[in-house]
TILO-343815 format. One line per field, with one value per residue (C-alpha): z, y, x. Coordinates in Angstrom, 1 decimal, padded with zeros to 4 digits, always signed. Each point is the difference from the previous one (the first is absolute). Example, Ala and Ser with C-alpha at 12.3 -4.5 7.8 and 13.67 -1.06 7.14 Angstrom:
<atoms>
z (+007.8, -000.7)
y (-004.5, +003.4)
x (+012.3, +001.4)
</atoms>
This chain:
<atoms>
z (+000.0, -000.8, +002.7, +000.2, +000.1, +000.5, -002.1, +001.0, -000.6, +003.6, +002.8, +001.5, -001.4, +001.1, +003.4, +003.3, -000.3, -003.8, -000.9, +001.1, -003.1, -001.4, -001.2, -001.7, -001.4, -003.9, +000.0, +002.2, -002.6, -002.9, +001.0, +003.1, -001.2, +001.1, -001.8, -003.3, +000.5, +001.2, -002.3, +003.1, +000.9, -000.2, -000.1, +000.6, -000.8, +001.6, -000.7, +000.0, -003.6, -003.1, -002.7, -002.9, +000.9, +003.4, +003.2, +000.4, -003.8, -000.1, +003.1, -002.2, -002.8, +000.9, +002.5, -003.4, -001.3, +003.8, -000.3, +002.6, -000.2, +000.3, +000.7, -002.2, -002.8, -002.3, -002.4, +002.5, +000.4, -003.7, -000.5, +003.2, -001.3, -003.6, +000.2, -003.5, +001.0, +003.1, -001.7, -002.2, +002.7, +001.9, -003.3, +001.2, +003.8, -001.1, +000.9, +003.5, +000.8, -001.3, +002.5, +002.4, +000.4, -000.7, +003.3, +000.0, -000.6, -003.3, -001.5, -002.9, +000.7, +003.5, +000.8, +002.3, +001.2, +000.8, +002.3, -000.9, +002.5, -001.3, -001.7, +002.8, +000.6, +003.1, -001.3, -000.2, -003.0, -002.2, +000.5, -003.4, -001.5, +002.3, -001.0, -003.8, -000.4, +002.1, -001.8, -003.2, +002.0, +002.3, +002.6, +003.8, +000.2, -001.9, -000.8, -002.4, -000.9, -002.0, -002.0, -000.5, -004.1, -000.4, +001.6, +002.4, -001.7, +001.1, +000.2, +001.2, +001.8, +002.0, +002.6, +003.1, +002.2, +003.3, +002.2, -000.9, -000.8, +003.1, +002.2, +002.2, -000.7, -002.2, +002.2, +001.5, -004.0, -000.6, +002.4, -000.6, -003.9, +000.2, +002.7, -002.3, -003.0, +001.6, +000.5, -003.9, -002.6, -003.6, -002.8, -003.7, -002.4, -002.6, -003.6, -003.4, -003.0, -003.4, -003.1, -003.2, -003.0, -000.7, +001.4, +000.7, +000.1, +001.8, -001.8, +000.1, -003.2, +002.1, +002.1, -000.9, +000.7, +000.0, +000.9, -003.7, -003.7, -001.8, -002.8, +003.1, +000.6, -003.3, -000.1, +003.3, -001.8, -002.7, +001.6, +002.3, -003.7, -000.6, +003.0, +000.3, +002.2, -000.6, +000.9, +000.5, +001.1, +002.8, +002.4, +003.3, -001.1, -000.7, +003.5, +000.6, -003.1, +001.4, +001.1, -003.9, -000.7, +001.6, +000.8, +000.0, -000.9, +001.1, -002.1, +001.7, +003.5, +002.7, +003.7, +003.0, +000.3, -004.0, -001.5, -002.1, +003.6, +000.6, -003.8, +001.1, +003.3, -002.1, -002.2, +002.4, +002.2, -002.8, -000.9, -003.0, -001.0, +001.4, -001.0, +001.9, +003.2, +003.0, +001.7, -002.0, -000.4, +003.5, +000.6, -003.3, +000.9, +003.2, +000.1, +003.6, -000.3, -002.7, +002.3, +002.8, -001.9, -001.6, +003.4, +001.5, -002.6, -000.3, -003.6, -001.4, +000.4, +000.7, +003.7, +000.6, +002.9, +000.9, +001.7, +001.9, +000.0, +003.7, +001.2, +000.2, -001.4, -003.0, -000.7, +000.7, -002.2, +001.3, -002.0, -000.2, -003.4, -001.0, -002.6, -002.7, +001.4, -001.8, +001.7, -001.6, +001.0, +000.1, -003.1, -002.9, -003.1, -003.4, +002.4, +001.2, +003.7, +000.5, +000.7, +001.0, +002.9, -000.6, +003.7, +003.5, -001.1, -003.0, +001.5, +003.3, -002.6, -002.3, +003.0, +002.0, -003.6, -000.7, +003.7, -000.9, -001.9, +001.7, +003.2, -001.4, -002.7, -001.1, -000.1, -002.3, -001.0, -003.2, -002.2, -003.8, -002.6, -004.2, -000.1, +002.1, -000.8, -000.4, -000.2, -000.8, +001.5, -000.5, +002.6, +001.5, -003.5, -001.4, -003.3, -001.5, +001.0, -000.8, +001.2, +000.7, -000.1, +001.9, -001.8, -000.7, +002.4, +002.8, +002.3, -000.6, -002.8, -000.5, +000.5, +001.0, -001.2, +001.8, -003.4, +000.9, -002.9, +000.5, -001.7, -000.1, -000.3, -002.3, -000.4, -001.0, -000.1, +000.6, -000.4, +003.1, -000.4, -000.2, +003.4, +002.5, +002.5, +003.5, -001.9, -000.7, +002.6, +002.4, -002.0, +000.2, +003.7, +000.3, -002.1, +001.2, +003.6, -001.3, -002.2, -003.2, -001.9, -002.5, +001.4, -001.1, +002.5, +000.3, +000.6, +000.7, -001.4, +001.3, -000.3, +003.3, +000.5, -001.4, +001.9, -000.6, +000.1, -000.1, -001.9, -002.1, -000.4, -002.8, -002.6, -003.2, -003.1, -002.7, -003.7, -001.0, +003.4, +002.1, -003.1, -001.9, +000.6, +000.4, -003.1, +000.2, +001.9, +003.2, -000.5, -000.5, +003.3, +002.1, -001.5, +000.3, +003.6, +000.1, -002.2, +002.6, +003.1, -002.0, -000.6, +003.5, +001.9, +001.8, +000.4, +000.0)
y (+000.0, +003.6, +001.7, +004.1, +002.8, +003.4, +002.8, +003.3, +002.9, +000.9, -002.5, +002.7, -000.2, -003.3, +001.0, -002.9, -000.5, -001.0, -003.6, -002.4, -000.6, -000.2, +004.1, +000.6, +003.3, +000.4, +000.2, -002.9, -002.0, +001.3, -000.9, -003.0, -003.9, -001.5, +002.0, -000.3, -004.1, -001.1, -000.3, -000.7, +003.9, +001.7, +003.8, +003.0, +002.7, +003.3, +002.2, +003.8, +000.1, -001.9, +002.2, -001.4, -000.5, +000.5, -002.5, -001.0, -000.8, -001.9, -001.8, -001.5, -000.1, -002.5, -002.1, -001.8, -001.5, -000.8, -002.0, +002.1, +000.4, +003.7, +002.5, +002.9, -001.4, +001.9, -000.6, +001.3, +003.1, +000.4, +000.0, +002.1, +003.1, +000.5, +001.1, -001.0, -003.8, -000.3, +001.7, -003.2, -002.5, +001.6, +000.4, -003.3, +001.7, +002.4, -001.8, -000.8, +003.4, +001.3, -002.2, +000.4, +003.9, +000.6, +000.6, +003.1, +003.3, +001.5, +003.1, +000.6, +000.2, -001.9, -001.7, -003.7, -001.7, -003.6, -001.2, -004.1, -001.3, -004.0, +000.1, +001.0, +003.4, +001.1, +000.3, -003.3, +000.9, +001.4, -003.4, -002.1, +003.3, +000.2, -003.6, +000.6, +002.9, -001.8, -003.4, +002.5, +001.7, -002.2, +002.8, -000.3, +003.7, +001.9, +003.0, +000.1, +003.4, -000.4, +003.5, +000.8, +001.2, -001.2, -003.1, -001.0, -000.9, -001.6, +003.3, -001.0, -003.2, +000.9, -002.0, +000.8, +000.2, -002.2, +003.1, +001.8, -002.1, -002.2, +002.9, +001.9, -001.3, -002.7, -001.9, -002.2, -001.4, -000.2, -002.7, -001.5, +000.0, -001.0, -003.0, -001.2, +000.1, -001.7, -003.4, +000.3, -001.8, +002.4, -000.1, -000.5, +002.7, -001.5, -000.7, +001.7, -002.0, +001.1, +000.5, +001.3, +000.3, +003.5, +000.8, +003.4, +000.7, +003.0, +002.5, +003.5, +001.3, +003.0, -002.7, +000.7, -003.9, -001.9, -003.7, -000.9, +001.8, +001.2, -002.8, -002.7, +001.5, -000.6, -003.5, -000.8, +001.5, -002.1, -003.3, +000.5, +000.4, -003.6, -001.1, +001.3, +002.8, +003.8, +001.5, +003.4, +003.3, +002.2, +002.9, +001.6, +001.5, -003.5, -000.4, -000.3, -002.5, -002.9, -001.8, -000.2, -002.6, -003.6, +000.6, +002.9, -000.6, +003.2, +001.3, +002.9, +000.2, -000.8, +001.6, -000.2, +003.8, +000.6, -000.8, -003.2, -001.7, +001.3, -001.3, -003.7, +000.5, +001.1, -003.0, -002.4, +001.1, +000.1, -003.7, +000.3, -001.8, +001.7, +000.6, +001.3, -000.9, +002.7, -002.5, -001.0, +004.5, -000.1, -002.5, +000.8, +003.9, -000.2, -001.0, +000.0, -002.8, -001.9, +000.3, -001.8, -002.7, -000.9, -000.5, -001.6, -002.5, -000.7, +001.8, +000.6, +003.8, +002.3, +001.5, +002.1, +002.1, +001.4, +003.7, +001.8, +003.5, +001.5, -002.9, +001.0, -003.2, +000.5, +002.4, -001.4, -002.9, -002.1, -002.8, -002.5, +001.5, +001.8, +002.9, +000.7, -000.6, +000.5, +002.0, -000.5, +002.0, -002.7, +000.2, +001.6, -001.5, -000.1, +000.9, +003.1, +000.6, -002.4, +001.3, -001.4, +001.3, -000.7, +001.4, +000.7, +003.6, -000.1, -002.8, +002.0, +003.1, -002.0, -001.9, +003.3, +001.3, -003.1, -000.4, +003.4, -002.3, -003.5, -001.1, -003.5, -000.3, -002.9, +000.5, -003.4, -001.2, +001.0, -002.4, +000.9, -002.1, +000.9, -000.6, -001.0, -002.9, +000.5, -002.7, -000.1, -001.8, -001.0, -002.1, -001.8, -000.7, +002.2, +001.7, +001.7, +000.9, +003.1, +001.3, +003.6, +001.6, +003.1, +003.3, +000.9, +001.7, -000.8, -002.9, +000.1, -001.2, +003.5, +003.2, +002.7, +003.6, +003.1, +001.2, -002.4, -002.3, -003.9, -001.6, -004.1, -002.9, -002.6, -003.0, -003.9, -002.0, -003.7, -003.0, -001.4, -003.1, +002.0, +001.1, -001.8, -001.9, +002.2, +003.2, -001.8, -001.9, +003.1, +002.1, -002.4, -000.8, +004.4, +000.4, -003.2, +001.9, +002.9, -001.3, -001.8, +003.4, +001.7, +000.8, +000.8, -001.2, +001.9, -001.9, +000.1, -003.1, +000.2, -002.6, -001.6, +000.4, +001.7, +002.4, +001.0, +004.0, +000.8, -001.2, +002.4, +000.2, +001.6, -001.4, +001.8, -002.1, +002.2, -000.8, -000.7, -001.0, -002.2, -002.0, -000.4, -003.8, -000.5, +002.2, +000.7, -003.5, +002.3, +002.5, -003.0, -002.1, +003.2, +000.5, -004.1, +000.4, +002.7, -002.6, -002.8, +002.1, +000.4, -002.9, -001.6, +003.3, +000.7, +003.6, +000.8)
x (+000.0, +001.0, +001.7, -001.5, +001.9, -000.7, +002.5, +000.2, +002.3, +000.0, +000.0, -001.7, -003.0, -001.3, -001.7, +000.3, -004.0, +000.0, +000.0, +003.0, +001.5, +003.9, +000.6, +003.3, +001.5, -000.2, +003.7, +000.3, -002.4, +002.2, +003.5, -000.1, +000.6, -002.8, -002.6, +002.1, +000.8, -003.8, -003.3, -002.2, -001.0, -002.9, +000.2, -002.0, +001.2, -000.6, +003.2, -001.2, +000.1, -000.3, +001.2, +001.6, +003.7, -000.2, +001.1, -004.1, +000.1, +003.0, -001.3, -003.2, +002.4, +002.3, -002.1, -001.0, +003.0, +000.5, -003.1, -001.8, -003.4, -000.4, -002.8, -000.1, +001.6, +002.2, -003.1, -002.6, +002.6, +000.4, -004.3, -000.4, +002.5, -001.9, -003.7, -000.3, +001.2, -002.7, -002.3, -000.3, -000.2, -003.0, -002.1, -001.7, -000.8, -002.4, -003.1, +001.4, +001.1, -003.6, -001.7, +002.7, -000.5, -003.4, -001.0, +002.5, -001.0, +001.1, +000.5, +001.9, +004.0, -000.4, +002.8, -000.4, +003.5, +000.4, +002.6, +000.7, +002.3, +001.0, -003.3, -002.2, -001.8, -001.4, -003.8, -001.1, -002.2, +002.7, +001.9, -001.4, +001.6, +003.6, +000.2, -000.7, +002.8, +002.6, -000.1, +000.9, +002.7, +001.4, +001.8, -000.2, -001.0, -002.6, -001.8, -002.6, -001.9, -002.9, -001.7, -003.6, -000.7, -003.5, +000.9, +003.0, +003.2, +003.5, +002.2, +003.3, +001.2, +003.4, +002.2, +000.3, +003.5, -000.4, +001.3, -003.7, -002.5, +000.9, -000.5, -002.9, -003.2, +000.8, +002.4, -002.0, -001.4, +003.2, +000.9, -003.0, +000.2, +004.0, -001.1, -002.8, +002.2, +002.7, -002.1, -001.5, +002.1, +000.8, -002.4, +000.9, -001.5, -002.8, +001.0, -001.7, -001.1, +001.1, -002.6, +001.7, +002.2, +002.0, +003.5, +001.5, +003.1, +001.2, +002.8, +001.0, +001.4, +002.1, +001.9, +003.8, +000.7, -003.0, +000.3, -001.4, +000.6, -002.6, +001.0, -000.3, -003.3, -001.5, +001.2, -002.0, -002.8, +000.7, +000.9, -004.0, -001.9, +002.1, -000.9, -003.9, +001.0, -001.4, +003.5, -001.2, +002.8, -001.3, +001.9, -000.6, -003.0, -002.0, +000.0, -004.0, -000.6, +002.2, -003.4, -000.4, +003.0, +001.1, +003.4, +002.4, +004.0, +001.7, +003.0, +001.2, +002.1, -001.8, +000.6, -001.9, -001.2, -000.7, -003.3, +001.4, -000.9, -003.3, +000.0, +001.0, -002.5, -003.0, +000.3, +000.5, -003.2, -001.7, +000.3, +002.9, +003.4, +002.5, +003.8, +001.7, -002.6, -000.2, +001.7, +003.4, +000.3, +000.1, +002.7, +001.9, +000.2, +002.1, +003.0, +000.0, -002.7, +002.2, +003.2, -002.3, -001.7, +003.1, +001.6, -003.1, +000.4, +003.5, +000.8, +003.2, +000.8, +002.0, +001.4, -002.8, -001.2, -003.1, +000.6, -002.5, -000.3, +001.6, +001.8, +003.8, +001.1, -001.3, +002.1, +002.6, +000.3, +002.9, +002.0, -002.7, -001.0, +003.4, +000.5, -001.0, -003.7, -003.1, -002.8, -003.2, -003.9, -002.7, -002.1, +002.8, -000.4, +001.9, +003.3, -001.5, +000.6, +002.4, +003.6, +003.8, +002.0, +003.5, +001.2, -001.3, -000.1, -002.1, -002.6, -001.3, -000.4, -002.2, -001.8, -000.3, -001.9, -002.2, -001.2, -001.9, -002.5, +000.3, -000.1, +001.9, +002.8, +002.1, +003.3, +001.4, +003.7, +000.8, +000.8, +001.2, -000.6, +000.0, -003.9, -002.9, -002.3, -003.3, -002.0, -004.1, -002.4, -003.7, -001.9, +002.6, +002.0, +003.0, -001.3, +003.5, +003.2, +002.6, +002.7, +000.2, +004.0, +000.3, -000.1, +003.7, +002.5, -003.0, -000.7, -003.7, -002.1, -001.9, +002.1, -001.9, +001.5, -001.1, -001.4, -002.6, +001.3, +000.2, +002.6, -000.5, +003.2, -000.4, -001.8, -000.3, -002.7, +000.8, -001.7, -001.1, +001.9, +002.7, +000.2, +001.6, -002.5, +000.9, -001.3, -003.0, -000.9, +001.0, -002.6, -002.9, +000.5, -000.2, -003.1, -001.9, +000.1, -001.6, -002.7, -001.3, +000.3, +002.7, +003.1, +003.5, +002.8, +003.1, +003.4, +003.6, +002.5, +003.2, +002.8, -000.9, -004.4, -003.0, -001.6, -003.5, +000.2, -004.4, -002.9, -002.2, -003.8, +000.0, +003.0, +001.0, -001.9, +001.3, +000.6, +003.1, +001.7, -002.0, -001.9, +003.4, -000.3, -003.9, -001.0, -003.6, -000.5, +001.1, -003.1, -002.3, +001.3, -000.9, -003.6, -000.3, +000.6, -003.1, -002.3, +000.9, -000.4, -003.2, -001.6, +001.4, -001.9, +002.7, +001.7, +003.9)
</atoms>
């Protein structure tokens, strides 16, 4: 059975009258061995906050590839900080919140707030309702304000920090709420059916490197008419008319707080095929998460450190990595924010200037090699493989020039009998962690090992590079896997 801990920024914010339970600081749950070494926890998290990148975020972050069972989940986070994200889950609650407020008085503009503490609320006939909103957003604490415009409506839907909520009036349903969820087991969220035919794909024309070329992009469109898939374009501004199409295939970079993930949530809440999911973004995007899973699960990689912002030692990165060292920001992509210390000097300047936006980074040995593998993957199978050379007189693959210009290395696609069997097989054991999506897996082959470097939800499929061995069959095997996911009614 699951042991339960409590997390909290400040030890001094769990009171000697709440529950008797394990309570552990966030930095505490970060850093000691036995919450990185043991699956058997589960968490509640109730740092102060949960902003994207903070200690309370990494906390819900990286309990997964611990296997802890969390509450809030990164996901729950993610759907709780964009309106436009929630305001698709609680489409279905209208009827309930109708029936659940009709007995209040209301004028136009009046405001109502809920508080829902573990799914409980204090009014016994708001509770069908308090129960409804927090099996869509799992989170210990929240409020809920709900608007009157001719009829109530779901306003906002916010988290609440232990050190407020818990206090005053509303300690005593706390304890109460905390004890009775405390002796209830987790519930698993519902799955959707699927109905139709059409696929999207999503693309922005402006990107300056765009994970597919606008030749790959009419041979996807071409390989779904072979196939009996409508392959149909669409941008940022075909947000509302996903509910028209089965599954949605997005082709622009993905991050966590841009719209190509409330893109990837839409579609999955509304019952389509999904690649890249809400879920493999998630993991893909941080390299923080990567760095943990890999660890968890006993991946080649390199020396790598996980630093938190205002803890002396990480700044001062001793010989257990060595110099030069490679400091990266969790969610860079295409080499941006990742950068290489070669002294003491140089590394507590860049860390000192990246902790302004992170609370974590990963400093990482580096390790030079004349390319990077990279190698694709498709539910649990590798797809192509190339080698990407690092752009001359740099150590990266992309140099980025303060013009703003990018300037690529070479490149060599290889048949993937060609590669040798470590690269392989240490791709495939990566991506089969994450998910049954498409993902691109970075590596490093030295003399000695091969060292998987991150895995990418979103790989580069362009023409010309990626489908130099495959031909068109590569297009064709990507919108197969749609047609199967498909037919099987099953989403990515």
């Amino acid at each position: 059975m699951a042991i339960p801990i409590v997390i909290v920024e400040n030890l001094k914010d769990w009171q000697p009258d709440y529950p008797a339970v394990r309570v552990i600081a966030a930095r505490d749950y970060l850093s000691r061995p036995e919450y990185l070494k043991s699956g058997g926890f589960r968490v509640i998290n109730l740092c102060r906050s949960y902003r994207y990148l903070s200690i309370g975020y990494y906390c819900s972050l990286l309990a997964e590839p611990r296997r802890h069972r969390v509450i809030p989940s990164v996901r729950t986070l993610t759907s709780l900080s964009s309106k436009s994200i929630y305001s698709l889950n609680v489409e279905d609650l209208d009827g309930s919140i109708q029936r659940s407020l009709k007995k209040r008085c209301a004028d136009a503009g009046q405001e109502f707030a809920l508080a829902i503490f573990f799914g409980r609320s204090e009014d016994p006939e708001l509770q069908d309702l308090a129960r409804q909103i927090f099996d869509l957003f799992p989170c210990p604490l929240l409020k809920v304000e709900f608007r009157y415009q001719g009829k109530w409506q779901l306003d906002t839907v916010k988290a609440l920090p232990l050190n407020g909520a818990a206090s005053g009036a509303h300690r005593r349903f706390f304890i109460e709420a905390l004890t009775g969820y405390l002796n209830k087991p987790l519930r698993a969220p519902k799955a959707r059916s699927l109905a139709r035919w059409d696929l999207a794909i999503l693309c922005n024309s402006a990107e300056k490197m765009p994970p597919s070329n606008p030749t790959a992009l009419h041979k996807f469109v071409k390989a779904g008419k072979k196939l009996g898939v409508d392959v149909e374009l669409i941008e940022k501004k075909d947000y509302e008319r996903l509910p028209q199409y089965d599954a949605l295939f997005l082709r622009e970079t993905t991050a966590i707080d841009h719209y190509t993930y409330r893109f990837a949530k839409k579609a999955e809440l509304e019952g389509l095929v999904v690649i890249d999911d809400p879920d493999s973004i998630l993991k893909c995007t941080n390299k923080v998460y990567l760095s943990e899973l890999m660890a968890t699960h006993r991946i080649p990689a390199p020396k790598t450190r996980i630093l938190q912002k205002g803890d002396p030692e990480s700044l001062a990165l001793g010989a257990e990595i060595g110099f030069p060292v490679v400091l990266k920001i969790p969610d860079g992509s295409f080499s941006r924010g990742v950068y290489k210390a070669d002294s003491p000097r140089q590394y507590k300047a860049l860390a000192e200037k990246l902790f302004k936006d992170s609370d974590l980074l990963l400093a990482q040995e580096f390790l030079y090699t004349q390319f990077d593998w990279r190698i694709g993957v498709l539910r649990g199978e590798a797809l192509f493989a190339c080698q990407y050379f690092m752009s001359r007189a740099h150590w990266q693959v992309v140099k980025h020039q303060a013009s703003g210009r990018a300037v690529e290395g070479g490149y060599r696609t290889l048949p993937l009998e060609a590669v040798p069997d470590p690269v392989l097989q240490a791709a495939l054991n990566l991506a089969r962690l994450i998910g049954d999506g498409l993902y691109g897996v970075d590596l490093k082959q030295t003399a000695d090992s091969v060292f998987a470097i991150e895995i990418n939800d979103n790989p580069n499929i362009d023409a010309g590079i990626e489908d130099q061995v495959l031909g068109d069959r590569l297009y064709e095997r990507i919108i197969g896997e749609f047609v199967q996911r498909l037919e099987s009614g099953r989403r990515g």
